[in-house]
Structures are given as structure tokens and as C-alpha cells.
C-alpha positions as CSV (number, residue, x, y, z in Angstrom):
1,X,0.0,0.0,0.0
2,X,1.1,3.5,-0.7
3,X,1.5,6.5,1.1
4,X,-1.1,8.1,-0.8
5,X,-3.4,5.4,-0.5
6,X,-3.2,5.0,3.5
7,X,-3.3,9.2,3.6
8,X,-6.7,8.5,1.9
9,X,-8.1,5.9,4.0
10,X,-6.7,8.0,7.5
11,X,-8.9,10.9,5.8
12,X,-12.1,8.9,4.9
13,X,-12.4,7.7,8.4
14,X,-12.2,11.0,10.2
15,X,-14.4,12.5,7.3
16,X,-17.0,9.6,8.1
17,X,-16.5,9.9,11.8
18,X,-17.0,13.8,11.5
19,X,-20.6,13.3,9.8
20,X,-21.5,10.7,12.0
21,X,-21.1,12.9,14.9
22,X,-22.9,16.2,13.3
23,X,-25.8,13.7,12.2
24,X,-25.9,11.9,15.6
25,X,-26.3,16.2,17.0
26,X,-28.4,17.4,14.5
27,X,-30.5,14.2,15.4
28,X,-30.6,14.5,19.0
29,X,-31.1,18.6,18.7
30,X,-34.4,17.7,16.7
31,X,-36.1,15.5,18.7
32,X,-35.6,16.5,21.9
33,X,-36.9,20.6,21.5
34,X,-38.9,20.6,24.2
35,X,-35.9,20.2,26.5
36,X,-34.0,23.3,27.0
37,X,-30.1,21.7,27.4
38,X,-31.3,19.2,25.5
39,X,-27.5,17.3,25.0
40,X,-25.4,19.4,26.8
41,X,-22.9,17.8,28.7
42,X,-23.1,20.1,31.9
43,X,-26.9,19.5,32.2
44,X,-26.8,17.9,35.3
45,X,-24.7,20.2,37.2
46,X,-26.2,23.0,35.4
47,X,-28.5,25.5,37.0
48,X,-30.0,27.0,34.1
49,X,-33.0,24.7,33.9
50,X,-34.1,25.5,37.5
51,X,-34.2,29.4,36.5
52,X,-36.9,31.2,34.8
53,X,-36.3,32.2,31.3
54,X,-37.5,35.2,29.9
55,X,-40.5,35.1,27.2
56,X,-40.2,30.9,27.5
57,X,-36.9,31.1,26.2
């Protein structure tokens, strides 16, 4: 195997792994709208959903 060829398989996995990831948010930021911090990763030590948010925000 070249060079070329395993710079082009090293690239094709962190291409796929990159889409993966931004469907698997996009996917999770859809169906779960009715959830405020919805995915965030500081959501249990978070205050923010125990405060009141201006105009339902």
C-alpha cells in the first residue's frame, strides 16, 4: 500500500467519523426541542433549567 493510499483511508475515516457525529447532533437537537439543554454535557450540574427564562426562552 502507498502512502497516498493509506493518507486517503486516514482521511475517509475521520471525514465519516466527522458526519457521523454532526448527524448523531443534528439528530438529538431535533427530537428532543422541548428540552431546554437538551444534550449538553453540563446539564446535570447546570442551574439554568431551575431558573426562569425570559419570554419561554
Amino acid at each position: 500500500m502507498s502512502s497516498y493510499s493509506v493518507q486517503i483511508i486516514i482521511t475517509f475515516i475521520f471525514v465519516l467519523a466527522a458526519v457521523a457525529y454532526a448527524s448523531w447532533r443534528a439528530y438529538k437537537a431535533l427530537t428532543h426541542k422541548d428540552e431546554p439543554c437538551s444534550g449538553c454535557p453540563l446539564k446535570q450540574s447546570c442551574d439554568k433549567s431551575a431558573k426562569k427564562r425570559p419570554n419561554g426562552l
